[in-house]
BALOBA-1460 file (C-alpha; in Angstrom, 3 decimals):
// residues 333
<rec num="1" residu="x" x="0.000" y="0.000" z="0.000"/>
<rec num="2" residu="x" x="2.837" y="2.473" z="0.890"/>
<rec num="3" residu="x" x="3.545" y="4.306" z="-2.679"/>
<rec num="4" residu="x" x="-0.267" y="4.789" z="-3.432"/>
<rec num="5" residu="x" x="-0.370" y="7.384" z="0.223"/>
<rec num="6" residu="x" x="1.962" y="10.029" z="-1.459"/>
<rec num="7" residu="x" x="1.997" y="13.246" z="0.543"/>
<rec num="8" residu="x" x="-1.031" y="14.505" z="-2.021"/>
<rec num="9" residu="x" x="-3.322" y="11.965" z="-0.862"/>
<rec num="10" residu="x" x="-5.582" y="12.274" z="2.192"/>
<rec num="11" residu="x" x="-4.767" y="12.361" z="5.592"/>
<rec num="12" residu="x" x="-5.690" y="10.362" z="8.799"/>
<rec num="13" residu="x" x="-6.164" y="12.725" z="11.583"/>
<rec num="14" residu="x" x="-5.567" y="10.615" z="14.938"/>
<rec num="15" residu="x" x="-7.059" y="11.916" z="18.073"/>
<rec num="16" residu="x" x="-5.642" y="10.518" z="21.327"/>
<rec num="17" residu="x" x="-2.297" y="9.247" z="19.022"/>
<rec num="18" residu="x" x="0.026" y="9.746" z="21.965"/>
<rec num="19" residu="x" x="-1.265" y="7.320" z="24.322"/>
<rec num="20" residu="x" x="-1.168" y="3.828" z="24.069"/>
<rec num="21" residu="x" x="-3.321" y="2.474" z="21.214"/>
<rec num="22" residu="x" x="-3.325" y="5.334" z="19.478"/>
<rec num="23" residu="x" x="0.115" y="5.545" z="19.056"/>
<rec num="24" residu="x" x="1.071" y="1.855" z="18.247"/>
<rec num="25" residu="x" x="-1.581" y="2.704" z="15.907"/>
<rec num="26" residu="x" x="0.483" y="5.710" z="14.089"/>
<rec num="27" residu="x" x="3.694" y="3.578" z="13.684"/>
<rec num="28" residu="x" x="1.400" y="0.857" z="11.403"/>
<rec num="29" residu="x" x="-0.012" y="3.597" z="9.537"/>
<rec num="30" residu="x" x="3.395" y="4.881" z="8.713"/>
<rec num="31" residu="x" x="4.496" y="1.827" z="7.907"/>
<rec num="32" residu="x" x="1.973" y="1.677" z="5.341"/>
<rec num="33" residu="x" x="3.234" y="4.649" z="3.847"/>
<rec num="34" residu="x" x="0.042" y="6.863" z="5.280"/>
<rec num="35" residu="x" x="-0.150" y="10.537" z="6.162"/>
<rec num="36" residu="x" x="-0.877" y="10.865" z="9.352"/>
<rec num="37" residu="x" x="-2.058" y="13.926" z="11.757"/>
<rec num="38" residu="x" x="-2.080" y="13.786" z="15.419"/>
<rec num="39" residu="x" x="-3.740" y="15.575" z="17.558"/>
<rec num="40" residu="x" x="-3.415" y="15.113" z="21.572"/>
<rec num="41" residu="x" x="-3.849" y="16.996" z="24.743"/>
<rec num="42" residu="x" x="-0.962" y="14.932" z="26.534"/>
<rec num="43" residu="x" x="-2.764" y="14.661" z="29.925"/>
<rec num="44" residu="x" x="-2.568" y="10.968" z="29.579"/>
<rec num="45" residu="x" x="-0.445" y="10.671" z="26.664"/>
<rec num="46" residu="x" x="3.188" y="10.749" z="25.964"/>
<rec num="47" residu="x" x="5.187" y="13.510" z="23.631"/>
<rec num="48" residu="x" x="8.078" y="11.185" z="22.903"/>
<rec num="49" residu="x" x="6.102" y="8.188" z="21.711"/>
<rec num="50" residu="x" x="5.375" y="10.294" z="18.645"/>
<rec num="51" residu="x" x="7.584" y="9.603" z="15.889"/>
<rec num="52" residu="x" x="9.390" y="12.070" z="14.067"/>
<rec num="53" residu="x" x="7.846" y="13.756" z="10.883"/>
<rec num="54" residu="x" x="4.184" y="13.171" z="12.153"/>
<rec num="55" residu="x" x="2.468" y="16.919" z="12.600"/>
<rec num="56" residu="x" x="1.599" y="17.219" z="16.084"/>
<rec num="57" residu="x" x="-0.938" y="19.308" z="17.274"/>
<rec num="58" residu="x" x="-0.743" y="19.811" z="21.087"/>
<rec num="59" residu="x" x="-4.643" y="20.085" z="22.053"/>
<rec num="60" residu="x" x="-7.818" y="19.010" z="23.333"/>
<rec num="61" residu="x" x="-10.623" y="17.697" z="21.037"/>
<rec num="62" residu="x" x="-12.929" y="19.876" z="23.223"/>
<rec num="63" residu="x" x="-11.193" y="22.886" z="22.073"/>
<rec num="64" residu="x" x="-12.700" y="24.647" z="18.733"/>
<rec num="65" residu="x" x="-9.197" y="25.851" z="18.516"/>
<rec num="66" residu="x" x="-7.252" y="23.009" z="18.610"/>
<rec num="67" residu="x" x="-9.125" y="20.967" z="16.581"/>
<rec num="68" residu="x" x="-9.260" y="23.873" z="13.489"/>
<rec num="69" residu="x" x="-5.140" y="23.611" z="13.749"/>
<rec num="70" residu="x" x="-5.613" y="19.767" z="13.331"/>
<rec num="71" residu="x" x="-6.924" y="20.916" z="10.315"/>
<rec num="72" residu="x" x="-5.488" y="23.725" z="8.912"/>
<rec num="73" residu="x" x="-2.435" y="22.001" z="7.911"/>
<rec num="74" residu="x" x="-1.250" y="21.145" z="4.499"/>
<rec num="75" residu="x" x="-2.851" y="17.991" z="4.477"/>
<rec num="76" residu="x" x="-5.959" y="16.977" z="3.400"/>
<rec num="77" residu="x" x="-8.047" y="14.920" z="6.400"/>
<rec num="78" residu="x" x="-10.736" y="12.851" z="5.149"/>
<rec num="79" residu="x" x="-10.636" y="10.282" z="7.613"/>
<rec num="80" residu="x" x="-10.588" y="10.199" z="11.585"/>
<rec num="81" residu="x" x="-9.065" y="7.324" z="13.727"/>
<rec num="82" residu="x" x="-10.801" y="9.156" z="17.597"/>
<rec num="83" residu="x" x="-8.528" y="7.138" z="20.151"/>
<rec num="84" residu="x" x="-8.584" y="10.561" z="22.591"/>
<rec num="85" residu="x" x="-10.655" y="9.603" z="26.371"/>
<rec num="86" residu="x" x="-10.116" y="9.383" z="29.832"/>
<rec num="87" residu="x" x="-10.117" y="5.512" z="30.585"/>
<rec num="88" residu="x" x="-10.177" y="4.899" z="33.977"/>
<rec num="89" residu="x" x="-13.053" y="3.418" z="35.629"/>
<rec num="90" residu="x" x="-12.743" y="4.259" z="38.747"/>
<rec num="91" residu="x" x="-11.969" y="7.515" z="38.315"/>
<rec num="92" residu="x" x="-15.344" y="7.925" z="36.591"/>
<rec num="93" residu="x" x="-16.977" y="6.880" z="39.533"/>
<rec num="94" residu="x" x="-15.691" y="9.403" z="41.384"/>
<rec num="95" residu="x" x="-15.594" y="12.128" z="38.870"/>
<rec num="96" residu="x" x="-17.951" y="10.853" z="35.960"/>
<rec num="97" residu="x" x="-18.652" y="14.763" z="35.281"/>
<rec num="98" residu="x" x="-15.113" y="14.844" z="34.372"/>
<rec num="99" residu="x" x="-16.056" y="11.689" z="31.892"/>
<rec num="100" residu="x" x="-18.980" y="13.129" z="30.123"/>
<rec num="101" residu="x" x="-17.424" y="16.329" z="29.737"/>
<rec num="102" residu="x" x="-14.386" y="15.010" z="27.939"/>
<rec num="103" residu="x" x="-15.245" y="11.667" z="26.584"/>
<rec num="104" residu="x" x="-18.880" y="12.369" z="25.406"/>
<rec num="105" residu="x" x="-18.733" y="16.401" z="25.290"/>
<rec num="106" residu="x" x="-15.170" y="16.296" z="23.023"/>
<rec num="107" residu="x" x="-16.877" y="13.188" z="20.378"/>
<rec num="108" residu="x" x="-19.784" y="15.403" z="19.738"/>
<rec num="109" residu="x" x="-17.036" y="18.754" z="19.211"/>
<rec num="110" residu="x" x="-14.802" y="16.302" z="17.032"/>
<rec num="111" residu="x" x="-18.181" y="15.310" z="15.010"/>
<rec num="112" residu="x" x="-19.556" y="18.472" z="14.353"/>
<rec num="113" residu="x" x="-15.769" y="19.761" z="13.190"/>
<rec num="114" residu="x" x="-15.456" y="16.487" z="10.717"/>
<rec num="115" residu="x" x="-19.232" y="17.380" z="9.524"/>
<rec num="116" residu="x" x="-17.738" y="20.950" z="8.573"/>
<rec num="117" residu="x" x="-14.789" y="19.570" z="7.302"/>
<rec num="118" residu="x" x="-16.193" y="17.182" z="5.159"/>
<rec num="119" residu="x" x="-14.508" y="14.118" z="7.087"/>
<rec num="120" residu="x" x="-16.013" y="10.797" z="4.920"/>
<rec num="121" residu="x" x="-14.854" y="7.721" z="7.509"/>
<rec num="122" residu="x" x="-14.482" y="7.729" z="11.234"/>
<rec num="123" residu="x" x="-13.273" y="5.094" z="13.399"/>
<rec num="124" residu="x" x="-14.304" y="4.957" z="17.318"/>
<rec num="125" residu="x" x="-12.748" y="3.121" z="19.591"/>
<rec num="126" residu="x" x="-15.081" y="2.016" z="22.012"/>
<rec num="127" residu="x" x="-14.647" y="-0.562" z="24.711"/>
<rec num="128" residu="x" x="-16.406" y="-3.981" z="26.093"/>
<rec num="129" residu="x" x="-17.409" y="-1.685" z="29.102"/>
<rec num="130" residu="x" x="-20.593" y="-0.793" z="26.863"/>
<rec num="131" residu="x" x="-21.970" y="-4.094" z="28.019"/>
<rec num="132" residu="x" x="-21.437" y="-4.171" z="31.900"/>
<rec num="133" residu="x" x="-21.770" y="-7.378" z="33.054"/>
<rec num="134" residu="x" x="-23.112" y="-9.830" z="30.539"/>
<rec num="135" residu="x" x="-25.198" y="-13.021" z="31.587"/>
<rec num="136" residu="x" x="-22.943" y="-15.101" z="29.202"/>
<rec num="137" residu="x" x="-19.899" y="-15.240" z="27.699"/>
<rec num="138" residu="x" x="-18.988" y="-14.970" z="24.929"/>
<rec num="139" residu="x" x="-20.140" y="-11.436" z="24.094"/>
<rec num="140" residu="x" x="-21.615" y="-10.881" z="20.496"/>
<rec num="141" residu="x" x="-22.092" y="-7.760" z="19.281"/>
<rec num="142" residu="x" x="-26.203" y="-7.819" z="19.593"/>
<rec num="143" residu="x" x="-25.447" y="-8.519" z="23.542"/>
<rec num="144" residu="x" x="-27.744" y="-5.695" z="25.303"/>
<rec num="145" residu="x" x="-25.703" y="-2.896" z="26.277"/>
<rec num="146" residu="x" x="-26.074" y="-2.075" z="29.997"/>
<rec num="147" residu="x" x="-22.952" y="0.272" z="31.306"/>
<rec num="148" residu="x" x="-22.072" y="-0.337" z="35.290"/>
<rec num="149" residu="x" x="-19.999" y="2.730" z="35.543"/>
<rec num="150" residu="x" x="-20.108" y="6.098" z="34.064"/>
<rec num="151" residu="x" x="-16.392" y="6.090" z="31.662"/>
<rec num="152" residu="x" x="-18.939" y="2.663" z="29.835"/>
<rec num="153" residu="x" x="-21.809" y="4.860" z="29.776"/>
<rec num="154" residu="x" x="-19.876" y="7.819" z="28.400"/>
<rec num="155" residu="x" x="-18.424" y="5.340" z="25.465"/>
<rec num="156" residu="x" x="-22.166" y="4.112" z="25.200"/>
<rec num="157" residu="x" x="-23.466" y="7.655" z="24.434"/>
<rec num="158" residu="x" x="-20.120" y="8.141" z="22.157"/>
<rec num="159" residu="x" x="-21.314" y="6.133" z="20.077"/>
<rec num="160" residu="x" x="-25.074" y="6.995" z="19.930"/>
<rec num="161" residu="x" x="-23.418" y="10.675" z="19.182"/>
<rec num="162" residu="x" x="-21.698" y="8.714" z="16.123"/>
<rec num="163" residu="x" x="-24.582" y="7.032" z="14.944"/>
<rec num="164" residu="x" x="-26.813" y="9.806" z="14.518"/>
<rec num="165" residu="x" x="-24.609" y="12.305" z="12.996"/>
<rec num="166" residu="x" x="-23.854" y="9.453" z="10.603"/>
<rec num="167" residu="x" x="-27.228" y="9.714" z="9.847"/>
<rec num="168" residu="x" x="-27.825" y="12.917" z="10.100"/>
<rec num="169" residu="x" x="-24.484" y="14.220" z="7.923"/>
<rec num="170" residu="x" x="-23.903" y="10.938" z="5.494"/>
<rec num="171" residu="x" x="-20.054" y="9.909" z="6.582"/>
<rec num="172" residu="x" x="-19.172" y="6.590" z="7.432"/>
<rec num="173" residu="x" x="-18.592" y="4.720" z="10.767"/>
<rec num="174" residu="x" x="-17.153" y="2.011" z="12.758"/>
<rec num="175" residu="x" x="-17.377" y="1.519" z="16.239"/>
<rec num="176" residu="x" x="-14.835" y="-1.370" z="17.602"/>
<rec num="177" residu="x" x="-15.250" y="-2.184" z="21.128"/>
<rec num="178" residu="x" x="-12.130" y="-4.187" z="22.236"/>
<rec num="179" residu="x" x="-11.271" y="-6.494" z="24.844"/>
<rec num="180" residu="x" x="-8.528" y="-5.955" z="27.360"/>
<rec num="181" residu="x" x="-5.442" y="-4.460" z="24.976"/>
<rec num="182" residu="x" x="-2.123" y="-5.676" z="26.373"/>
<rec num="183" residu="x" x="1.257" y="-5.655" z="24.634"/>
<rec num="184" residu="x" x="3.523" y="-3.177" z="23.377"/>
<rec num="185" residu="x" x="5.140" y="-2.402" z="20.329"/>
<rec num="186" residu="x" x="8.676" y="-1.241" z="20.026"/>
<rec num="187" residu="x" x="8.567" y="1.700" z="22.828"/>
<rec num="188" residu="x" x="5.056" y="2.107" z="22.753"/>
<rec num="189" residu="x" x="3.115" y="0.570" z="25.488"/>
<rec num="190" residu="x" x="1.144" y="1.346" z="28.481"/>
<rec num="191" residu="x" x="2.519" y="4.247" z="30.307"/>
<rec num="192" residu="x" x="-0.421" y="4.654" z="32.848"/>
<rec num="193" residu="x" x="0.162" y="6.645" z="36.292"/>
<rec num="194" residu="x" x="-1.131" y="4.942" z="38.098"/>
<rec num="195" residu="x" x="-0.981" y="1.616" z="36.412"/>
<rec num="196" residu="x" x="-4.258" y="-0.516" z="36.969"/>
<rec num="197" residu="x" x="-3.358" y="-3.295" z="34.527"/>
<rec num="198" residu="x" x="-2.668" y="-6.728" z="35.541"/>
<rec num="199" residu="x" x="0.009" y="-7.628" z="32.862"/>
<rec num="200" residu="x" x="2.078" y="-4.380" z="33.655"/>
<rec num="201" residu="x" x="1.435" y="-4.791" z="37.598"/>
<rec num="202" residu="x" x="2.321" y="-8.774" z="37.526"/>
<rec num="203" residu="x" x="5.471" y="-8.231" z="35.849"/>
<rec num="204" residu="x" x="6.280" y="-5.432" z="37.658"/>
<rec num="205" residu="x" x="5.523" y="-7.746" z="40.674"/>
<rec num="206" residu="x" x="7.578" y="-10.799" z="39.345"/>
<rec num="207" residu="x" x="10.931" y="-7.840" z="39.157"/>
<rec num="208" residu="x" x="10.552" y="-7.181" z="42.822"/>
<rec num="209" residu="x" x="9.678" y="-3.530" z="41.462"/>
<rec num="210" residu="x" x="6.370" y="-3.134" z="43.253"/>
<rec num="211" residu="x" x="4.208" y="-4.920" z="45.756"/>
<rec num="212" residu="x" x="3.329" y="-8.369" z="45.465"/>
<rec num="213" residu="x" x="0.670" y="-8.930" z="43.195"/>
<rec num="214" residu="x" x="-3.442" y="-8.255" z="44.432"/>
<rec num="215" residu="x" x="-5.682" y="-10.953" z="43.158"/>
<rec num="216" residu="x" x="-9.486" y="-9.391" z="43.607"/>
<rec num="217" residu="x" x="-11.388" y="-12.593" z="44.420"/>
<rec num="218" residu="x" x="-10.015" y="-16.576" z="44.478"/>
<rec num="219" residu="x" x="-13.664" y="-18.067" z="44.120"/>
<rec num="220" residu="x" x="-15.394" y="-16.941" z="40.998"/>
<rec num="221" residu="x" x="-16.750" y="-19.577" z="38.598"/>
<rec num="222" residu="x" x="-14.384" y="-19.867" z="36.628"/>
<rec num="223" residu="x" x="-11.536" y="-22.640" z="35.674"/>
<rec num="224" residu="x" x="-9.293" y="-21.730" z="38.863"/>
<rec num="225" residu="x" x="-11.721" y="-19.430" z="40.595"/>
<rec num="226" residu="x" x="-9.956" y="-15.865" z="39.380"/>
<rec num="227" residu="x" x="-11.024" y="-13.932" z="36.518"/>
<rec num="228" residu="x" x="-11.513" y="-13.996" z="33.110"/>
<rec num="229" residu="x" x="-10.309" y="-11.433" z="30.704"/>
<rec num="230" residu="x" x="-9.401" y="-11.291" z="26.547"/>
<rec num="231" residu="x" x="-6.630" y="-9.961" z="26.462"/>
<rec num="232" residu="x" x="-5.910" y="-8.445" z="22.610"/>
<rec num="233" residu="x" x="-2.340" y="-7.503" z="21.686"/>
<rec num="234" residu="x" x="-2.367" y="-3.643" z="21.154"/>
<rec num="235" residu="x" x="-0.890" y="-4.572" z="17.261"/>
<rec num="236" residu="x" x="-3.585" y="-6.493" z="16.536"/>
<rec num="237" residu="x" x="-6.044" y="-3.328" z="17.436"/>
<rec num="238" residu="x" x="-3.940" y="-1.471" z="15.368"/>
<rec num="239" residu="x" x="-4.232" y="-3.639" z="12.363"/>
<rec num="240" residu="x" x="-7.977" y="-3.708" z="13.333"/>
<rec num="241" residu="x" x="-8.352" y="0.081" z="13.272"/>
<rec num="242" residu="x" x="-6.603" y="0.008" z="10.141"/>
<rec num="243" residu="x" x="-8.781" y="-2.582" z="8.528"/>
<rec num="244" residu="x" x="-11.901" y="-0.915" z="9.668"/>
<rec num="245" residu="x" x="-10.954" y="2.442" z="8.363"/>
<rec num="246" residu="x" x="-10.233" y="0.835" z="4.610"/>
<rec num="247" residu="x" x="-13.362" y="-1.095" z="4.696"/>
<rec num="248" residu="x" x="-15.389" y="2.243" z="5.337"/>
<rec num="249" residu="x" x="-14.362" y="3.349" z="1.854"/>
<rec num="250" residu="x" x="-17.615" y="0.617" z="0.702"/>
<rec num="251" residu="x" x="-19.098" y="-0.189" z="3.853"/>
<rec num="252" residu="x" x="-21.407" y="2.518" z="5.703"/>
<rec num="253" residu="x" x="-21.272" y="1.513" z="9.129"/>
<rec num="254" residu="x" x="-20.118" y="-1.475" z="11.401"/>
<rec num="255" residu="x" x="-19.716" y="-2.046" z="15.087"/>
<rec num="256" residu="x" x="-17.406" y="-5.190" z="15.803"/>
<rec num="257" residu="x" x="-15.680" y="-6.899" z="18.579"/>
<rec num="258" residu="x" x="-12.412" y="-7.031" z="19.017"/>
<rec num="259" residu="x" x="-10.569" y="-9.547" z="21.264"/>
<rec num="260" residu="x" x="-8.354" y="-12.819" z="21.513"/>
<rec num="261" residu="x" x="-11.774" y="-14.626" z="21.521"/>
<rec num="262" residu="x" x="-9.755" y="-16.813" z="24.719"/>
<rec num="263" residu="x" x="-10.331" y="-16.201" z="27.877"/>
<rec num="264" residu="x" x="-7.221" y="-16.205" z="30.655"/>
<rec num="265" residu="x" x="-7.429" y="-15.647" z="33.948"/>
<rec num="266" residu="x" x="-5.349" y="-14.227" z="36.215"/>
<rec num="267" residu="x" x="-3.324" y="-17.399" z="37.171"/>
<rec num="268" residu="x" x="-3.094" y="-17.702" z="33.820"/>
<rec num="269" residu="x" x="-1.374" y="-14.757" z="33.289"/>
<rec num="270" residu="x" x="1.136" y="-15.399" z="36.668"/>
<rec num="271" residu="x" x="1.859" y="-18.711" z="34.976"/>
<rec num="272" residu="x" x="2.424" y="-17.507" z="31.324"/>
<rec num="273" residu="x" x="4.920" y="-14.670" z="33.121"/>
<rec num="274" residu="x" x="6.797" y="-17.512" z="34.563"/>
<rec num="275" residu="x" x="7.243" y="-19.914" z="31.570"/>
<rec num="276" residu="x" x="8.069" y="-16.827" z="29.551"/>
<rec num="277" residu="x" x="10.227" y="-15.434" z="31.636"/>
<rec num="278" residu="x" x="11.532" y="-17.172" z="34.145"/>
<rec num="279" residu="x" x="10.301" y="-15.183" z="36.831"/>
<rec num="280" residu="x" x="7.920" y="-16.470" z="40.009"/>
<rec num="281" residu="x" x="5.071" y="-13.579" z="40.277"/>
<rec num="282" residu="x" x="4.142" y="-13.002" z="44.384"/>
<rec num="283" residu="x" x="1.085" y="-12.781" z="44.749"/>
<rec num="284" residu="x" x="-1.757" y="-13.075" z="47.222"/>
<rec num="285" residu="x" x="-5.689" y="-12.979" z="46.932"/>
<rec num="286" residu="x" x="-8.090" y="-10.324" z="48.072"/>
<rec num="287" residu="x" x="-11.542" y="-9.686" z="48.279"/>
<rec num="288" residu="x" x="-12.801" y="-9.229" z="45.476"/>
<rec num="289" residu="x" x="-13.986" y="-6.047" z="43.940"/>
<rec num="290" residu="x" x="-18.355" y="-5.298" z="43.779"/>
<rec num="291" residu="x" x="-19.470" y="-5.496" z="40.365"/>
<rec num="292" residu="x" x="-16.334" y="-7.290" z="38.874"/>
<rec num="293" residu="x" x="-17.631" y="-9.750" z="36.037"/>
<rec num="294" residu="x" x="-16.273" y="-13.397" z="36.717"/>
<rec num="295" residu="x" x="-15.314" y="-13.463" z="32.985"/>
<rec num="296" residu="x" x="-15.479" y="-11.268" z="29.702"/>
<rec num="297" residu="x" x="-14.628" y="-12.770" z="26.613"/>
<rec num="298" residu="x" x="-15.169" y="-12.048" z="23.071"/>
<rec num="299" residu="x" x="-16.691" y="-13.369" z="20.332"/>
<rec num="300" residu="x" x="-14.738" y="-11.832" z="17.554"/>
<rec num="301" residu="x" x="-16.257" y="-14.084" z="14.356"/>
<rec num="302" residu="x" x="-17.865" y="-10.709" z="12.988"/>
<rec num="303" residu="x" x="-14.877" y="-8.855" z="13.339"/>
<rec num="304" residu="x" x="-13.095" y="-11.510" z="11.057"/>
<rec num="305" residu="x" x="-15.664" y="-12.173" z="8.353"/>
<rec num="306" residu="x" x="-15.996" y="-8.574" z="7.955"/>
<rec num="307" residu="x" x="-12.253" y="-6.761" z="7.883"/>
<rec num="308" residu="x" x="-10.777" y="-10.577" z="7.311"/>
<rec num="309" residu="x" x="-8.716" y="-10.071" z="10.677"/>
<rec num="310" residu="x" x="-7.130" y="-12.467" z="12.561"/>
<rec num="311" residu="x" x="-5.745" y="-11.547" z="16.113"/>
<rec num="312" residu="x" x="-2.342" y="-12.756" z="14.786"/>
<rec num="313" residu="x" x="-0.156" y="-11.626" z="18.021"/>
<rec num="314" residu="x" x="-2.808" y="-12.257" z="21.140"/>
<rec num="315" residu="x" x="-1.316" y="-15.369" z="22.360"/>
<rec num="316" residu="x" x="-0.839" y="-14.879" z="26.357"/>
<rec num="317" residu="x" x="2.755" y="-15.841" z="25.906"/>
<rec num="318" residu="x" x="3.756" y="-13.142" z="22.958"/>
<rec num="319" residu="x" x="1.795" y="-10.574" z="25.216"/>
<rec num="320" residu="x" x="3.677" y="-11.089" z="28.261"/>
<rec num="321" residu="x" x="6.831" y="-11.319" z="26.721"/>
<rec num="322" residu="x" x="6.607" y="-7.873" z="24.769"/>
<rec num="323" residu="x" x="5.267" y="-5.986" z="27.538"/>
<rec num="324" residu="x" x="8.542" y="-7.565" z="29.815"/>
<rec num="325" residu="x" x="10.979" y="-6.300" z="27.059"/>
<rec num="326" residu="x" x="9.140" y="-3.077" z="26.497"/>
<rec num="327" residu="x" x="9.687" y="-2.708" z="30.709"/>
<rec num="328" residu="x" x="13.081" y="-3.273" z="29.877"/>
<rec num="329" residu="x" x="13.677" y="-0.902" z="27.459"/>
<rec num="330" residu="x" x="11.917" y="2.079" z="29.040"/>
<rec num="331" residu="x" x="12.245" y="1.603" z="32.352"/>
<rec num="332" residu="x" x="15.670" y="0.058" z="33.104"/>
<rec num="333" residu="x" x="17.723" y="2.124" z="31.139"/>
């Protein structure tokens, strides 16, 4: 694909392309020869993950201002990749205003700016938090959507927003709700302060750099009575993103899963740390936390029959072992 995105073709403006999906996101569009805009407020994102040559512009998508620089550049945008949201669940329980202002309030200024801008294809990432706790598992994409906390309800009415200026305004949509992203990619990976993820806190764990690991809850119904996550490498989102955006050139709309379509639970993970790496994880078990979901798992078959994507680099093992080496190379040096 590279030599047909010559700098007088369109460009892909990338909200939220600092932080950790986003950005792992940037480096395959590059690599695919793309042009590629980023635009990113840096509260939760990272300057230096930004490769060089990519126009920056240092802003937040609720800010008229920002997003006209985003694009009054030389480029031409005519596509949107919206990464940009605060992701922290419990944070949005204690601030949700904080939540709807930025996550729901900056969607509907980024729609009404692509409407004006005559943006034809925008990508959402959403998350499996639309569905709150499912009464089975796997999750299809026709599972009821029921939000338990206000940063799911906030990507719930994100995408309503979508929808109906879709409908409203004519461009094109996808809305990917993914699994638990994990993995790194070169030095790009989760940079979260403070860090709530297991893969990141295990490891970190297994190094002697933190406490020994918290396992919330030792008799759920599950296989070994701790949770169940997907866990999706971050590439494979990427490639997913990436996908999704082509297909919209034909397609109008699509809302797809996006996972390993496995579930692992957290001994899983301790034990995949240890064959991988050679290192014992501490850990000891907890209470667990209310209105944790014994297991969420994917079913991803719509996802594959309709971008023909396979999650090519979610194996537990390749996870742990990227994140371990990205550790390495940004933290011990």
């Amino acid at each position: 694909m590279g030599a047909s995105h010559a700098s007088t073709n369109p460009a892909i403006l990338v909200t939220g392309g600092a932080g950790y999906v986003g950005s792992v996101t940037v480096r395959n569009l590059l690599a695919e020869g793309r042009q590629v805009v980023v635009l990113d407020d840096l509260s939760r994102g990272h300057r230096e993950v930004i490769p060089p040559g990519v126009r920056f512009v240092h802003g937040s998508i609720a800010d008229p201002i920002a997003l006209n620089a985003a694009f009054s550049g030389p480029e031409q945008i005519d596509s949107i990749l919206h990464f940009a949201a605060y992701a922290y669940v419990g944070e949005s329980m204690t601030n949700p205003g904080l939540y709807f202002a930025n996550n729901v309030g900056g969607t509907i200024n980024l729609c009404r700016e692509a409407v004006r801008r005559g943006v034809q294809r925008f990508v959402f990432s959403s998350s499996c938090t639309v569905y709150g706790i499912p009464e089975s598992c796997p999750i299809d994409e026709t599972t009821p959507l029921s939000p338990v906390n206000p940063y799911g309800e906030s990507k719930r009415q994100c995408e309503e927003v979508i929808r109906w200026m879709s409908r409203s305004h004519g461009f094109h949509y996808a809305l990917l709700r993914y699994f638990n992203a994990a993995g790194a990619m070169g030095d790009a990976g989760e940079k979260h302060h403070p860090e709530t993820h297991l893969i990141p806190l295990a490891i970190r764990a297994a190094r002697a750099e933190g406490p020994g690991l918290a396992i919330y809850g030792g008799a759920y119904p599950t296989k070994d009575g701790t949770p169940e996550r997907d866990y999706v490498h971050v590439i494979d989102l990427a490639r997913a993103h990436i996908l999704a955006l082509d297909k919209l050139q034909t397609d109008y709309e699509m809302t797809l899963n996006l996972g390993s379509g496995q579930a692992s639970s957290v001994l899983d993970v301790v034990a995949a740390i240890q064959r991988t790496c050679g290192q014992a994880v501490p850990y000891h078990v907890v209470p667990r936390r209310p209105g944790d979901p014994p297991s969420l798992v994917a079913d991803i078959r719509r996802a594959k029959a309709v971008l023909n994507w396979e999650p090519l680099f979610s194996s537990l093992d390749r996870i742990v072992m990227d994140v371990w080496d990205y550790l390495d190379r940004t933290e011990r040096r």
